[in-house]
N, C-alpha and C positions, 0 to 999 in steps of 0.2 A: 328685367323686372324682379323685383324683390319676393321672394317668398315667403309667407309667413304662416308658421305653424299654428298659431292660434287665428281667428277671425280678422277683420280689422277693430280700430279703436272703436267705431261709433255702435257694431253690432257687439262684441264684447261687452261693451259701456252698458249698453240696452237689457240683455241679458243679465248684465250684472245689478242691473237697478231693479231688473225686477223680478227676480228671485229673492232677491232682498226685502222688498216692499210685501210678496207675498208667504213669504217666513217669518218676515220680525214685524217691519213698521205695521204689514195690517195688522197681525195680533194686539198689537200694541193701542193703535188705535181702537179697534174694539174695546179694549179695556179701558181705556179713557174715558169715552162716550159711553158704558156702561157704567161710569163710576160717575158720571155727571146727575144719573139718575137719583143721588142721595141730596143735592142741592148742598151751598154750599156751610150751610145752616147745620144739618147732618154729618156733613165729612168734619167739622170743628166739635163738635158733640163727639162721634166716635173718637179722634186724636185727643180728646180730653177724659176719654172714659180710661180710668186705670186699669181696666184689665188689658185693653188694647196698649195702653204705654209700656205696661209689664212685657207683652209678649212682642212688642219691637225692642224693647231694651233686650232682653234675652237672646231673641234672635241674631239682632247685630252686637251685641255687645258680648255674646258668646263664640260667635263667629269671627268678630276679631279676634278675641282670645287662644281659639284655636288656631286660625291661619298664625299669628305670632310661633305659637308653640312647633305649628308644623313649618314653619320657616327656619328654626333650630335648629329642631329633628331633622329635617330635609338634607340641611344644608353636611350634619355629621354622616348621617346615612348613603347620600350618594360620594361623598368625599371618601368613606370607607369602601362603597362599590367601586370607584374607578381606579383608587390610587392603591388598593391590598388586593395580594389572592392571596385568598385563603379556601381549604374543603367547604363546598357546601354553595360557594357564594355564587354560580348560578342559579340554583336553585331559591336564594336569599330574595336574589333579583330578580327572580318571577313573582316571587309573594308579595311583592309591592305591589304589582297589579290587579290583585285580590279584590281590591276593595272596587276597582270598575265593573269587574265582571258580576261580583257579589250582587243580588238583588238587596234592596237595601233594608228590604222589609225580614230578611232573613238574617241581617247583620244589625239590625237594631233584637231580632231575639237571640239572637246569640251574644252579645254583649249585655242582656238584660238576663242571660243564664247565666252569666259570668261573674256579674259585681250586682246582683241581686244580693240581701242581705242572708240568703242560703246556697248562694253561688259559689263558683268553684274558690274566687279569689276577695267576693265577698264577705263571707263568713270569716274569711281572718281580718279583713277592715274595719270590719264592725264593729268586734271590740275596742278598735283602736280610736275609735269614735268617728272614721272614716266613712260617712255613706254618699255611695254614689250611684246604685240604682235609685228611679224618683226623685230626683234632687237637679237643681241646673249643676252641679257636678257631673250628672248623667249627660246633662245634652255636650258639654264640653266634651268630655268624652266622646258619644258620637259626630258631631261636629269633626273632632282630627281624624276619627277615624276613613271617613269619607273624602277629605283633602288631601291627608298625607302624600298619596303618591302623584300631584300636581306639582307638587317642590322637588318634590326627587327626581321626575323625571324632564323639569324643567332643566335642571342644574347639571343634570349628567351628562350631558354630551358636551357645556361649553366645559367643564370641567376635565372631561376628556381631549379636548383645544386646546387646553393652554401648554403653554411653550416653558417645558420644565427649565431649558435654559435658562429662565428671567428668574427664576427665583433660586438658582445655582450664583448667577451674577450677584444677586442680592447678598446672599451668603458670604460669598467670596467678601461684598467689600463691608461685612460686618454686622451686618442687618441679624437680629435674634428671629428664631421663628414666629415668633409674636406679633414684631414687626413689617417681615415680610408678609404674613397672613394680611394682615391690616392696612399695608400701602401699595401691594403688591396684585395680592391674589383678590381682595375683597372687591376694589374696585371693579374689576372685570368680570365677577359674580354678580355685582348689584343689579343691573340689569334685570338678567333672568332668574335672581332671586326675587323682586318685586314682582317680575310675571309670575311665578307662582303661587305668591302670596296671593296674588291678587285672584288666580284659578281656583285656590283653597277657600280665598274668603265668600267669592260666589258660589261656590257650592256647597258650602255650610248655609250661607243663607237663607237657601232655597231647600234645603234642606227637610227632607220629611219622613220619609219611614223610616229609617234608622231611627231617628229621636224620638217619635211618638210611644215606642215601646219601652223606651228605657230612660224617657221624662217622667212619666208616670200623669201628666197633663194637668198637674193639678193648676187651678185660675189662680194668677198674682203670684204664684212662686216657680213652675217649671212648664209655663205653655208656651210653646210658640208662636210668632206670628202663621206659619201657614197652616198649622190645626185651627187658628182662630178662621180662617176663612176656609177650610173645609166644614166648619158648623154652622156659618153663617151661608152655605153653599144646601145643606141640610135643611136649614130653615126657610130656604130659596127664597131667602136677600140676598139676591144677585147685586143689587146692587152696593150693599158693605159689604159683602166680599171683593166686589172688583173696588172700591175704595182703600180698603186695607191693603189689595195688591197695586194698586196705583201708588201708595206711600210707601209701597214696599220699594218698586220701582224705581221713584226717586231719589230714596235714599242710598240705594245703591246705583245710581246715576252717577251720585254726587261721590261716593267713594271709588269710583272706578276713576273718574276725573283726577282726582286727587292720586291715586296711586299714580296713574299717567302722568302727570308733572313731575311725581317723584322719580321715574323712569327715565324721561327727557334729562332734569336736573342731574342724576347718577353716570349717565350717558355725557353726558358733559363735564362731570368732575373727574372720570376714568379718563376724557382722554384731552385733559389740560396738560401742560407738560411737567415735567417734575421738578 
């Protein structure tokens, strides 16, 4: 008889549907059927009230901005971890993980001591007509800071995989580094560069003590969506709050969707043949 280390399929299966159902799908549901309580009259009043469009534009449309930027940065920073020693780069390598350990409410004031307009590295900004404490500058800002090392530690280990010989080959038969970067190495990045775009971009979105300090919250120009429904949590309207997280919700539904496609799509052009 066959031994097996885990359960069999239908008690695993079991177990696995319902840790699931009571981790994610109930929460979820709760908030749906709490967000039905605004009627559908109210949920189209709120998505047309501007301050609520300001503070989804902001949220996602700065969140992508950052997962972009942290996709860059990601991408040179763990390629300098794997492929250099140099003094120090242990220690480099731990500081990336700063930012999970960091309480966030501690790292939205320390970046709000930092590029405040008498901050360390504010007060020379300022002049320059640069302000990024108070400003959706500021949430961009916290936005990367809290993503960053989702890219980097996405990346560093297949980065670590790859087979130096392929791109010796390349070399060999004339390939610029340019080019071997770009038909070579990138493809076999894409992958888990998208997953951690995709880690960055979720957790910017959801995103909240870091940026509340160092948005400065003002309405129409630097709120976000989840301070908007921490006041509308205040005013215990539960239910526009659970409606603004229901939109919040879908909309990043719809963007995890889409990165996903871009992953499968990446995942198939890596490995067409040359």
């Amino acid at each position: 008889m066959t031994r097996r280390i885990l359960p069999g399929f239908g008690l695993s299966l079991g177990y696995t549907l319902a840790y699931l159902g009571l981790i994610v799908l109930l929460p979820l549901a709760a908030l749906l059927w709490k967000a039905t309580g605004i009627g559908l009259h109210g949920l189209l009043a709120l998505l047309a009230s501007p301050r609520t469009l300001a503070a989804l534009k902001l949220s996602f449309g700065g969140a992508l901005l950052a997962a972009l930027v942290n996709a860059a940065a990601g991408l040179l920073v763990a390629w300098v971890l794997v492929r250099y020693r140099f003094p120090g780069r242990r220690l480099f390598d731990a500081l990336i993980d700063l930012p999970f350990a960091l309480p966030t409410a501690v790292a939205g004031i320390a970046l709000t001591a930092l590029y405040a307009p008498n901050g360390w590295l504010g007060q020379w900004l300022e002049p320059l007509g640069i302000r990024v404490a108070y400003t959706p500058l500021g949430v961009l800002v916290a936005m990367a800071f809290v993503g960053f090392p989702f890219v980097v530690r996405t990346l560093q280990p297949v980065l670590a995989s790859l087979d130096r010989g392929v791109e010796e080959a390349a070399h060999s038969l004339g390939a610029r580094h340019g080019q071997t970067f770009r038909r070579v190495i990138l493809p076999v990045l894409m992958p888990a560069l998208l997953t951690g775009f995709a880690l960055a971009l979720a957790r910017a979105v959801g995103e909240y003590g870091s940026v509340i300090f160092i948005a400065g919250n003002i309405p129409l120009r630097s709120e976000i969506a989840p301070l908007l429904i921490v006041q509308k949590l205040e005013q215990f309207d539960h239910a526009g709050a659970s409606a603004v997280g229901m939109v919040m919700l879908a909309f990043s539904l719809v963007l995890l969707v889409l990165i996903a496609l871009l992953q499968r799509w990446s995942g198939r052009w890596a490995e067409r043949p040359a």
